[in-house]
C-alpha angles and dihedrals in degrees: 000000000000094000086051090062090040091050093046086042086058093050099048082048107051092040089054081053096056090041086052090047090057093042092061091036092059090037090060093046091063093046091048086050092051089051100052099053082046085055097042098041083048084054099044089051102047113100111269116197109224114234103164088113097041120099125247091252092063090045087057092047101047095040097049098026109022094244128152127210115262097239094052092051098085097203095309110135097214122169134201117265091219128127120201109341136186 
């Protein structure tokens, strides 16, 4: 008779445990969920420069070296931050 309790205490137990386990796994999936809007609504509102009418030549030169192209520039002397290069 006592193994029978031990045996029905280790089943209530270890079925507490799965349903715990559930619980926190539903839980963290909200909260995954939650991040990654935060991540992609963070992405969709960065400043994202529009290449789509530069050549192929200025999107080279600004994705391996920083550079803008002259004529979006406006008078600014920027240089490239840079150092050393290919």
């Amino acid at each position: 008779m006592e193994t029978e309790n031990k045996n029905k205490v280790k089943g209530y137990l270890l079925a507490g445990i799965v349903v715990l386990v559930l619980l926190i796994s539903v839980f963290q999936s909200f909260q995954i969920s939650s991040i990654k809007n935060q991540i992609t609504a963070n992405a969709i509102n960065s400043d994202v420069i529009d290449t789509s009418s530069w050549t192929e030549d200025e999107k080279m030169q600004y994705e391996h070296h920083g550079i803008m192209p002259a004529r979006f520039q406006q008078n600014n002397k920027q240089s490239p931050n840079m150092v050393g290069g290919c």
